[in-house]
C-alpha positions as CSV (number, residue, x, y, z in Angstrom):
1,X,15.3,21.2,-4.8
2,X,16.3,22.0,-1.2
3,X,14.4,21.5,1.5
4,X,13.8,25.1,2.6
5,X,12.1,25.8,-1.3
6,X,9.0,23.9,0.2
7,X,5.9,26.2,0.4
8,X,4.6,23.9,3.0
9,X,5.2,20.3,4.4
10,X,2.8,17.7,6.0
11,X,2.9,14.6,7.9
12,X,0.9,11.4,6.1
13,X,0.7,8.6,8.4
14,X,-0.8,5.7,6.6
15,X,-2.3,2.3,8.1
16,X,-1.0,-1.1,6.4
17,X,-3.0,-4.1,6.9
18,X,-6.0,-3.5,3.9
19,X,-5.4,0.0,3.2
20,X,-1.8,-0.2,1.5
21,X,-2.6,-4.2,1.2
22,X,-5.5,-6.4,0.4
23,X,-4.6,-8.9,2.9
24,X,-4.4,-9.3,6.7
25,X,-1.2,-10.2,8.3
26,X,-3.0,-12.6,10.2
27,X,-4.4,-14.3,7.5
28,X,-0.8,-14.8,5.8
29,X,0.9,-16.4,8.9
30,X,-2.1,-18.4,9.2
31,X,-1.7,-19.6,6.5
32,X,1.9,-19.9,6.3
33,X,1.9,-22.2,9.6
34,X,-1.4,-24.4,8.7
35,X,-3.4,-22.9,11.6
36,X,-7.1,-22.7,11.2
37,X,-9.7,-20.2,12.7
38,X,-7.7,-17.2,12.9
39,X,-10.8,-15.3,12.0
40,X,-12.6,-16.9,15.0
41,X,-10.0,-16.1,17.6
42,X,-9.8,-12.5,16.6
43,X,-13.3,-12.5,16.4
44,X,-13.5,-13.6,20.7
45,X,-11.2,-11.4,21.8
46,X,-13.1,-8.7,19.7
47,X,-16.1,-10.2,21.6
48,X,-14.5,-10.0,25.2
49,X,-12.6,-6.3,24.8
50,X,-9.2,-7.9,26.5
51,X,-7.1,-6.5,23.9
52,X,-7.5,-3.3,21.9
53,X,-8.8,-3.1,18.2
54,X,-6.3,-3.7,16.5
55,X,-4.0,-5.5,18.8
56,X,-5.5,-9.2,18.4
57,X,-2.6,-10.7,16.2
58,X,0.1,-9.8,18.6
59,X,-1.8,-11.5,21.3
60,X,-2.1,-14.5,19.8
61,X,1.6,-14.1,19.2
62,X,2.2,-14.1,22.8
63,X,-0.2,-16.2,24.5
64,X,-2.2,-18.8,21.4
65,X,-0.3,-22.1,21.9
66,X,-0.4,-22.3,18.1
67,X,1.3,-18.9,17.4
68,X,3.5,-19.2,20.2
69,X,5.8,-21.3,17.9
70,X,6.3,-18.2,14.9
71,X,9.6,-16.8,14.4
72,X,11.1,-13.5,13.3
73,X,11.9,-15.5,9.9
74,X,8.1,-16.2,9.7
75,X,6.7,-13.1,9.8
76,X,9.6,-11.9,7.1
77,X,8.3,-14.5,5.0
78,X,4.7,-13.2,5.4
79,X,5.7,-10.0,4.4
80,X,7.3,-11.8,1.0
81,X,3.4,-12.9,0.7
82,X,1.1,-10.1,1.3
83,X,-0.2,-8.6,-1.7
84,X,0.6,-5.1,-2.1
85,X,-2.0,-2.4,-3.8
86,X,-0.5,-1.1,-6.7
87,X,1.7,2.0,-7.2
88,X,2.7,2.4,-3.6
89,X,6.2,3.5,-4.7
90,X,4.9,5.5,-7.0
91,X,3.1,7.5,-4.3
92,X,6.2,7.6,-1.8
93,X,7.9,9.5,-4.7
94,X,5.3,11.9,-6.0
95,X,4.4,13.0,-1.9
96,X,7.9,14.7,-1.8
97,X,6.9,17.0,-4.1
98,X,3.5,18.0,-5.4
99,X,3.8,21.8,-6.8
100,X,6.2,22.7,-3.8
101,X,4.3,20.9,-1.0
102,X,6.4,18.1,0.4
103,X,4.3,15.3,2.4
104,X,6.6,12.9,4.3
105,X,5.4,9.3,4.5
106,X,4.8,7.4,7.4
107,X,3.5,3.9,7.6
108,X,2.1,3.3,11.1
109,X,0.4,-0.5,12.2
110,X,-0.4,-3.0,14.3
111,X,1.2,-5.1,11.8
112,X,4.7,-6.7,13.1
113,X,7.1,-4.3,12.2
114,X,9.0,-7.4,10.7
115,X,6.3,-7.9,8.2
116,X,5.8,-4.5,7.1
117,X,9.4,-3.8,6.5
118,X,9.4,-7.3,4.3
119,X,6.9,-5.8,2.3
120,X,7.9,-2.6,1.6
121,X,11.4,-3.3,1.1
122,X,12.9,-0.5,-1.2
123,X,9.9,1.3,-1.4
124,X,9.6,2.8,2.2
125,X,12.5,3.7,4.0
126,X,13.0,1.4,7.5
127,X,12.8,4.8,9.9
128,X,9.5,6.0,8.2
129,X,7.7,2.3,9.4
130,X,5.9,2.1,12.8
131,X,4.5,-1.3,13.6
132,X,4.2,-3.9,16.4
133,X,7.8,-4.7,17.5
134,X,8.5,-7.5,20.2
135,X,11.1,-8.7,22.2
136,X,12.8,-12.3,21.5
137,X,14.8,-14.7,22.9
138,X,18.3,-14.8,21.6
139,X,18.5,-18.7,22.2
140,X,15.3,-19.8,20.9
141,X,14.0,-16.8,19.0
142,X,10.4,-17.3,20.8
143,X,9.0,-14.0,20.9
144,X,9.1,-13.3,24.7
145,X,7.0,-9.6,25.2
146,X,6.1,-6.7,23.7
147,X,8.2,-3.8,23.3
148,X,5.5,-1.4,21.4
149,X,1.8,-2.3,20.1
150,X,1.2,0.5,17.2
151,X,-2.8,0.0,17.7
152,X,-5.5,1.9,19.1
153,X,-3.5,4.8,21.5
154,X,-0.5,3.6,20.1
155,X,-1.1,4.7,16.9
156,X,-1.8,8.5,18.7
157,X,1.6,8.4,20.3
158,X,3.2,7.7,17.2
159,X,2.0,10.5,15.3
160,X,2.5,13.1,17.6
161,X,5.8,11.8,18.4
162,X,6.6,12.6,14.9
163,X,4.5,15.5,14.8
164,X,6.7,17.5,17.4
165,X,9.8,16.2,16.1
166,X,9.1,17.8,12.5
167,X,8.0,20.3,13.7
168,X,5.0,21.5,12.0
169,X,0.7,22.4,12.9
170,X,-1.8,19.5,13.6
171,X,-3.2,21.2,10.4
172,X,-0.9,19.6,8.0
173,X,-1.7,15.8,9.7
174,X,-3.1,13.6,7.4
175,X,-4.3,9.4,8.3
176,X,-4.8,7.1,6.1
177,X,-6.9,3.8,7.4
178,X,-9.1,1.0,6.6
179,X,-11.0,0.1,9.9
180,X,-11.6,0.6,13.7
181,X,-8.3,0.0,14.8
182,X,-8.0,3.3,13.2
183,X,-10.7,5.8,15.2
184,X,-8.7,6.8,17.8
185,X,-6.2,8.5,15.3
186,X,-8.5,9.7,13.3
187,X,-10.6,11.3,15.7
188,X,-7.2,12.8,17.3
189,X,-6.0,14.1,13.7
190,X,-9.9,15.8,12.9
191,X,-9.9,17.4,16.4
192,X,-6.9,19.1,15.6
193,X,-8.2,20.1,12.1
194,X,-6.0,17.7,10.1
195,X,-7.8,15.5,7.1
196,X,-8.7,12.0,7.7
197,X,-9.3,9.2,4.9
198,X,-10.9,5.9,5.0
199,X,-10.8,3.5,2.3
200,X,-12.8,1.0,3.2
201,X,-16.6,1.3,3.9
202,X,-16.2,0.0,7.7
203,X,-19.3,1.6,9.4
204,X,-17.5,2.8,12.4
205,X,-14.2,4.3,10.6
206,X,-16.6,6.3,7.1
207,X,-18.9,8.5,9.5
208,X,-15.5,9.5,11.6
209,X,-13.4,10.2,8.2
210,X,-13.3,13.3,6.3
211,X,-13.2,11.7,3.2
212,X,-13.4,8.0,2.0
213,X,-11.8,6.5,-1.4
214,X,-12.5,3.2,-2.3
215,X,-9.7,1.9,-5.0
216,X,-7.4,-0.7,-5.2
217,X,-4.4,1.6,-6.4
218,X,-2.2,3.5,-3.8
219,X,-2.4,6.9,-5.9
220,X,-6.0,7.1,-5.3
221,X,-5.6,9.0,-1.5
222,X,-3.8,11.6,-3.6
223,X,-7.0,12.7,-4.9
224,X,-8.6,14.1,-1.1
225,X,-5.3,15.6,-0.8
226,X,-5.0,17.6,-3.8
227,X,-8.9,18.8,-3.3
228,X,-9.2,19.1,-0.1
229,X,-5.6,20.4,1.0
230,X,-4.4,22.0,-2.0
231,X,-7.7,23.3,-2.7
232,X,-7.3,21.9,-7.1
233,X,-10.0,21.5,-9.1
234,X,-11.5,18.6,-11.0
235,X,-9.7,19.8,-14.0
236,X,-6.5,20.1,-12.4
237,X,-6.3,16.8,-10.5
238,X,-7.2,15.3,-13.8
239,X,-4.2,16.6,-15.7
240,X,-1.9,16.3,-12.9
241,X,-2.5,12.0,-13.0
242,X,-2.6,12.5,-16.7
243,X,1.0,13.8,-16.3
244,X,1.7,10.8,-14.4
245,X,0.5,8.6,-16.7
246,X,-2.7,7.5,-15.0
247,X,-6.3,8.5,-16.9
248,X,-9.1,8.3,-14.4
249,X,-11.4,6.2,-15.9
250,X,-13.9,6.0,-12.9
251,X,-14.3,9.1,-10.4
252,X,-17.7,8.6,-8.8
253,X,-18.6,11.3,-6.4
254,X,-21.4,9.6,-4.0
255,X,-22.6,9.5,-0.5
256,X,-25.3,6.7,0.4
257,X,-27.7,6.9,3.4
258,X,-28.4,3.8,4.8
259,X,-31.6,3.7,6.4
260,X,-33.2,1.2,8.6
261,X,-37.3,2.2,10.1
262,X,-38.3,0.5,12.9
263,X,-41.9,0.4,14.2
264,X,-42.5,1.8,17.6
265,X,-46.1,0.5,17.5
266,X,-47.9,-2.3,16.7
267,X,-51.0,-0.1,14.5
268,X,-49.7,3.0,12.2
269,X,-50.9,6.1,14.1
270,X,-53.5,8.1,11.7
271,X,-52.4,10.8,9.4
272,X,-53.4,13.9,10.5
């Protein structure tokens, strides 16, 4: 097919860290190097705002006495190690065409770039990743500084960096992400009337989304796409993962209010 017999094309950008994985980078080098209470640290520079969402791991890369001693060769390794969700490849090829719409896939993280190419060696191509990428010393090969942090803002820049290059309307932007590292992109993609989709039940990142699919198999964010962009029915979307080879065993339509009363008196007024 060549490219100018696409009826449309879109931009999906997708998150790494827990929404194409189930584990955090940071966890994997932790562990990797022996270093306890990653979890902790992240958790006091949450606590303090000096870095943005997101951005936590690279700081520790740069300034944490304990990380300052990890190695491009590390965080290959750690990509070697991160569990992958399944069928990622799988959706990298079907995106390029789905009944004439071609969506280009675009990985953009926090993550060190390092890691996430490690990971998705020969499934996503090396130009189509955006993550953390530092500077390091040629003698040593001690990270020395930061050349781009793919969090927060970052992420924005990236996408409409890409966006103008293709070029194509914010309508035909779609973000895939997992947590509040996430809400500034999202918010930027809905205001421009592109689709948005968690999948994860973060409380910050589900009431910003447009949709949220919770499923441990890549192919699942197909399933927003198809309804809500190509406008398919149930039917439809069915047969077309049946043609894949995939049955959909579980497809549970839901939306759950979580309520929480509080009393703003100590004596329960009378009913009138």
């Amino acid at each position: 097919m060549s490219k100018d017999s696409f009826s449309k094309r879109y931009l999906l950008f997708s998150d790494f860290d827990q929404t194409l994985s189930f584990n955090d980078s940071g966890h994997v080098l932790s562990d990797l190097l022996g270093i306890s209470g990653f979890a902790e640290r992240v958790a006091g520079l949450s606590d303090i705002h000096l870095v943005q969402q997101g951005g936590e791991l690279s700081y520790l890369l740069l300034h944490d006495p304990e990380f300052r001693r990890v190695r491009r060769e590390h965080l290959v390794e750690v990509g070697k190690r991160v569990r992958l969700k399944a069928n990622i490849a799988l959706l990298s090829k079907l995106l390029a065409n789905v009944d004439g719409h071609r969506f280009s896939f675009y990985v953009v993280s926090a993550a060190p770039q390092e890691v996430i190419q490690s990971a998705l060696e020969g499934i996503v191509d090396a130009d189509h990743i955006f993550g953390t990428r530092f500077r390091y010393d040629e003698a040593t090969g001690e990270i020395q500084s930061l050349a781009q942090l793919s969090a927060g803002y970052g992420k924005v820049a990236v996408v409409e960096e890409l966006r103008a290059k293709a070029p194509i309307g914010h309508d035909r932007l779609i973000y895939v992400g997992d947590g509040s590292s996430d809400i500034h992109v999202m918010l930027h993609v809905n205001r421009l009337d592109g689709l948005t989709i968690a999948v994860s039940e973060n409380r910050y990142l589900t009431p910003i989304a447009t949709r949220t699919v919770l499923s441990d198999d890549a192919l699942s964010v197909l399933v927003p796409i198809l309804e809500d962009v190509l406008h398919w029915d149930t039917a439809r979307i069915r047969a077309y993962f049946e043609s894949q080879g995939f049955a959909m065993r579980l497809w549970d339509k839901m939306r759950t209010d979580t309520i929480i009363l509080c009393p703003t008196v100590t004596e329960p007024l009378p009913v009138q």
